[in-house]
ZAZARO-855119 format. One record per residue (C-alpha): x, y, z; residue in one letter. Coordinates in Angstrom, 1 decimal. Example, Ala and Ser with C-alpha at 12.3 -4.5 7.8 and 13.67 -1.06 7.14 Angstrom:
% residues 2
+--------+--------+--------+------+
|   east |  north |     up | code |
+--------+--------+--------+------+
|   12.3 |   -4.5 |    7.8 |    A |
|   13.7 |   -1.1 |    7.1 |    S |
+--------+--------+--------+------+
END
This chain:
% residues 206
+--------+--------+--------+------+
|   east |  north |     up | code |
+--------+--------+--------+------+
|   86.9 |   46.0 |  194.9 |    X |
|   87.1 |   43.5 |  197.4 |    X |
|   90.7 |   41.7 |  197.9 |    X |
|   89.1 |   38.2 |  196.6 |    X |
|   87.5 |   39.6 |  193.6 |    X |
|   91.5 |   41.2 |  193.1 |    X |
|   92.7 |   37.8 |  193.5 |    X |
|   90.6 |   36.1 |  191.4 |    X |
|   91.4 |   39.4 |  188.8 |    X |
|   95.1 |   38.9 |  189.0 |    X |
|   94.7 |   34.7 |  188.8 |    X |
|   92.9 |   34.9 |  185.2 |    X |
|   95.6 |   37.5 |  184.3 |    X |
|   98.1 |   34.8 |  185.2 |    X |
|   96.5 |   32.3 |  183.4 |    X |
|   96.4 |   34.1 |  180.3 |    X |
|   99.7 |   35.5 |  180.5 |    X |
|  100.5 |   31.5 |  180.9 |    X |
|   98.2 |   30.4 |  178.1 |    X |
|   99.8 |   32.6 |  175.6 |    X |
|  103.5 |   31.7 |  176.2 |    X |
|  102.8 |   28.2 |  175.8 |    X |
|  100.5 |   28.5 |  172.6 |    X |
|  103.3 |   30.6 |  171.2 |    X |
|  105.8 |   28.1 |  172.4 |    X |
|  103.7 |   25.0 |  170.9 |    X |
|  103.5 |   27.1 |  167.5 |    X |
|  107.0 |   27.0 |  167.2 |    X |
|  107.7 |   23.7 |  167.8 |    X |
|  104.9 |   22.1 |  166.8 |    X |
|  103.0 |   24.7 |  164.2 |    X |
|  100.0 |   26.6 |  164.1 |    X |
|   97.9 |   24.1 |  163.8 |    X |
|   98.5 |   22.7 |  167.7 |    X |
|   95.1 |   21.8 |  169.8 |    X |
|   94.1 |   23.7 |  172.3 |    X |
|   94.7 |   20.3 |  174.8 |    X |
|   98.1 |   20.5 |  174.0 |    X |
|   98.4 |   24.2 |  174.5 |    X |
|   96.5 |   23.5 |  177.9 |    X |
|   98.7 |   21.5 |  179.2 |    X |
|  101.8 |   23.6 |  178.8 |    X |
|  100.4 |   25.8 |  180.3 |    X |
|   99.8 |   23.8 |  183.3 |    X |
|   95.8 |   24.6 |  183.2 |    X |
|   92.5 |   22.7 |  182.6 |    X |
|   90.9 |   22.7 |  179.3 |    X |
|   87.9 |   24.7 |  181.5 |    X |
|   90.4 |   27.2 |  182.3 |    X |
|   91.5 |   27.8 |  178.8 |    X |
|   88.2 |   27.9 |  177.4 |    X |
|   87.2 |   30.3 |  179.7 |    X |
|   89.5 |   32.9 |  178.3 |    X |
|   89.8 |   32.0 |  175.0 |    X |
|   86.9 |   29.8 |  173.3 |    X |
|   88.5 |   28.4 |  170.7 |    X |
|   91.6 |   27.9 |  168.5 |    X |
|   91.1 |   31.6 |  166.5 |    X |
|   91.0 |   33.9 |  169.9 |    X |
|   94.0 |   32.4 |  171.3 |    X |
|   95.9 |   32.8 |  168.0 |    X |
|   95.0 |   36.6 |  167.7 |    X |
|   95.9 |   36.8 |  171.6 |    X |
|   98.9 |   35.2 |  170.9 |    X |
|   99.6 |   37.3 |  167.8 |    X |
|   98.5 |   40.5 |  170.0 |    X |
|  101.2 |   39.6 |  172.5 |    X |
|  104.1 |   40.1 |  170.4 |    X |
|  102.9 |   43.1 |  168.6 |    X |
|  102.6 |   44.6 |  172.1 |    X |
|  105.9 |   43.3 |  173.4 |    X |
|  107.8 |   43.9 |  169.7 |    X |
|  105.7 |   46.4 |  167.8 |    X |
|  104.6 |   48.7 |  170.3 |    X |
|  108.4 |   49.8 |  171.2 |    X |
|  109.5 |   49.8 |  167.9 |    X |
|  106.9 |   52.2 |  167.0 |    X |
|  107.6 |   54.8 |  169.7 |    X |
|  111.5 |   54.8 |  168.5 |    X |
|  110.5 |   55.1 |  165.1 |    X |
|  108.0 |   58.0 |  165.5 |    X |
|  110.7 |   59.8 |  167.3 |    X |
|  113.5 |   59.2 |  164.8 |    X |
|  114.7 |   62.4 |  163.3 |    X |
|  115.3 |   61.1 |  159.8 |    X |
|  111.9 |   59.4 |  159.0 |    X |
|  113.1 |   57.0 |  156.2 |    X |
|  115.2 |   55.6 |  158.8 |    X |
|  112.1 |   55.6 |  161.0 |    X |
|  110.8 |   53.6 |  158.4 |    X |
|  113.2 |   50.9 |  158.1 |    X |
|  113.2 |   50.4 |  161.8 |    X |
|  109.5 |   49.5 |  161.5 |    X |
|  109.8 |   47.7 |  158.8 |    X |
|  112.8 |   45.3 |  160.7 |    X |
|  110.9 |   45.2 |  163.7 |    X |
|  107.8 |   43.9 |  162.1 |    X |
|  110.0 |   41.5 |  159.7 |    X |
|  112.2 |   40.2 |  162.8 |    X |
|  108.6 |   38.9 |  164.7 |    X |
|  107.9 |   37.0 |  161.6 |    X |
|  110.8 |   35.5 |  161.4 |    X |
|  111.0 |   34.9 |  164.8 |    X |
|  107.6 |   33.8 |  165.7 |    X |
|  106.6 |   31.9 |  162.2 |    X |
|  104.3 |   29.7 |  163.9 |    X |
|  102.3 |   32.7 |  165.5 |    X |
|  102.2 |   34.4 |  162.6 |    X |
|  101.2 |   31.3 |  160.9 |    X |
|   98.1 |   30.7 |  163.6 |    X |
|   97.2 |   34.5 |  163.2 |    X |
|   96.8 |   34.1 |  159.6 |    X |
|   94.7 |   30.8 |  159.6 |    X |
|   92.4 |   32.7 |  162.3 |    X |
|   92.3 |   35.6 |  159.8 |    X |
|   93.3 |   37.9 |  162.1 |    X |
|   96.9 |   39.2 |  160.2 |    X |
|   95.6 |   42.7 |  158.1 |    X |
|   96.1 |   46.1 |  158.1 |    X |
|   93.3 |   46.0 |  161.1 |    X |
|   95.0 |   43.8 |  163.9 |    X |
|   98.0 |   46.7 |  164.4 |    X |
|   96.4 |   50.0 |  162.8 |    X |
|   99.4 |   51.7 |  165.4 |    X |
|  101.7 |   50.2 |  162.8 |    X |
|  100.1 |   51.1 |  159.8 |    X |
|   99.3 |   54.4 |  160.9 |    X |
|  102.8 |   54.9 |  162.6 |    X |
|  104.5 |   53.9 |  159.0 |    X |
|  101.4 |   56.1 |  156.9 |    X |
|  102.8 |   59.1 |  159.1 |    X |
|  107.0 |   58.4 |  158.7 |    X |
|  106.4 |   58.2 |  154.6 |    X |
|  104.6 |   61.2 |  154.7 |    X |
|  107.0 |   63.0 |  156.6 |    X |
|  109.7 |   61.3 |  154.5 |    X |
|  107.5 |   62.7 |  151.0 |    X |
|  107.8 |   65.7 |  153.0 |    X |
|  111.3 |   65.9 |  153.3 |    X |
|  111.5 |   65.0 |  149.6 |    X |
|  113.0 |   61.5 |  150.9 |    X |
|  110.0 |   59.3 |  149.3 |    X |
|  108.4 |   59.5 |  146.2 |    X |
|  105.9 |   61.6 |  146.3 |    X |
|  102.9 |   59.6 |  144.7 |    X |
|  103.6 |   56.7 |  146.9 |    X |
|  100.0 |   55.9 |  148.8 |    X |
|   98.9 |   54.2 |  152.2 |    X |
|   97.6 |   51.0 |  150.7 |    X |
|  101.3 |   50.6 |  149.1 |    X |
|  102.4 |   50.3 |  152.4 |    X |
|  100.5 |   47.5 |  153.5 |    X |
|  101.3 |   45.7 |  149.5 |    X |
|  104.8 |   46.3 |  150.4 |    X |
|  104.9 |   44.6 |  153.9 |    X |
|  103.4 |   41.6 |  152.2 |    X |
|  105.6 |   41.7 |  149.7 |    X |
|  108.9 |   41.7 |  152.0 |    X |
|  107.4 |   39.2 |  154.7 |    X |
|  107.0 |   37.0 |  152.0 |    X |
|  110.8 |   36.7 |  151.5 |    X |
|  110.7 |   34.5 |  155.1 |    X |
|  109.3 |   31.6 |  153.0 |    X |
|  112.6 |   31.6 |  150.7 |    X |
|  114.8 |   31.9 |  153.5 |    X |
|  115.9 |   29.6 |  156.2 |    X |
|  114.9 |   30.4 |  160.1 |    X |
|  117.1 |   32.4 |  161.7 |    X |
|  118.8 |   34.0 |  158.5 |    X |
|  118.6 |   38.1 |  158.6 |    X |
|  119.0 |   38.3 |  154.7 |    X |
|  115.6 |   39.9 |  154.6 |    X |
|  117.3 |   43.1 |  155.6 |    X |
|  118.8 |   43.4 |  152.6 |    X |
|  115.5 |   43.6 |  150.6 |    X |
|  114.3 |   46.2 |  153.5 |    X |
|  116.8 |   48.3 |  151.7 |    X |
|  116.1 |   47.6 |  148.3 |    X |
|  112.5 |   48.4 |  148.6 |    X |
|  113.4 |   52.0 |  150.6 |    X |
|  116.2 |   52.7 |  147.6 |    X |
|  113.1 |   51.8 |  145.0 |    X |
|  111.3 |   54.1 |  146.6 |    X |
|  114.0 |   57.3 |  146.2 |    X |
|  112.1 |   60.0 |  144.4 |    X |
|  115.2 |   60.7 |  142.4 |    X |
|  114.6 |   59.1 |  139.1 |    X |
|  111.4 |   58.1 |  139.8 |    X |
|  109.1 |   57.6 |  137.2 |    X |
|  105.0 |   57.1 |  136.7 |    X |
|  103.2 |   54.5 |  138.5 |    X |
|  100.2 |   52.7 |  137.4 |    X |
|   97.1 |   53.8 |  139.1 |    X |
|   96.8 |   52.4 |  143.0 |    X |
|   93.4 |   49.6 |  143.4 |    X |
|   91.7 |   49.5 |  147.0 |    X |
|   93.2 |   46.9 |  149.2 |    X |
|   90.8 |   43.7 |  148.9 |    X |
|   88.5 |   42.3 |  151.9 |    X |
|   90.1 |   39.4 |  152.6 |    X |
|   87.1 |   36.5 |  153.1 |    X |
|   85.8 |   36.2 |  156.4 |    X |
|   86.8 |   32.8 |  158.5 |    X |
|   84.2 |   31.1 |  160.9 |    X |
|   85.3 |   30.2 |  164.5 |    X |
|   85.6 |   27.1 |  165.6 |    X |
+--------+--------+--------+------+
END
């Protein structure tokens, strides 16, 4: 590779390092529904630039949204998967993936009007939290007829506590573990039958 084609390599990475921190910025002061002009000029690019890399409002959001899974997820899911005790394993997931939300609402928000926020935008997570309650049903630390698709039903269900909750508060934590102590197998009694997660519809670009 020459040393101009590097240049020109390491200027778009630049640019879209640059584009993301300023549409995540924008979405939290602004909201998730912030143009892409806006987003542009925080950056301190052209609109030509911006739509280069990402063509519309939908791949800059999962970008976006791809960011701080890599930068928040990504660690939390190597010190999880090393955890001795995997229930505890679990609840550091579980906080790390609840403390982006809170933190980054307006991400989050943008993700979820680009469609982008289901068990397939992180399958590291889902598969990193599948193997810690299996270990934990292992260990005889879960109940035992607890099933991947719960997971995913249970993350909704706890990031949904962020909307009763002002920003910043931590309170969430405490319902982190009240779902784990739920889940004890001592005591435990039958569960209804698990259903298939549904498709969520798809959403045109734009």
């Amino acid at each position: 590779m020459t040393t101009g084609a590097r240049r020109l390599r390491a200027d778009a990475a630049r640019n879209a390092e640059r584009i993301l921190r300023a549409a995540r910025a924008a979405y939290a002061e602004i909201g998730p529904d912030v143009s892409l002009n806006e987003i542009a000029d925080r950056a301190g690019v052209g609109a030509t630039t911006l739509f280069r890399r990402f063509p519309n409002k939908e791949s800059v959001a999962r970008a976006a949204f791809g960011q701080c899974i890599a930068e928040e997820i990504s660690p939390a899911i190597e010190r999880a998967l090393a955890d001795d005790d995997p229930r505890h394993g679990m609840v550091t997931l579980m906080e790390a993936a609840v403390a982006m939300a809170a933190r980054e609402p307006g991400t989050v928000g943008a993700a979820r009007n680009a469609g982008a926020v289901s068990p397939k935008i992180s399958p590291p997570f889902f598969e990193a939290l599948t193997e810690l309650a299996q270990r934990a049903q292992q260990a005889g630390r879960l109940r035992a007829d607890l099933v991947p698709d719960d997971l995913y039903r249970i993350m909704v269900m706890v990031l949904s506590l962020l909307f009763t909750m002002d920003l910043g508060s931590n309170g969430w934590s405490r319902y982190i573990s009240l779902v784990l102590e739920g889940l004890s197998p001592v005591g435990a009694g039958l569960l209804p039958p698990a259903v298939p997660l549904a498709e969520a519809p798809a959403r045109s670009g734009g």
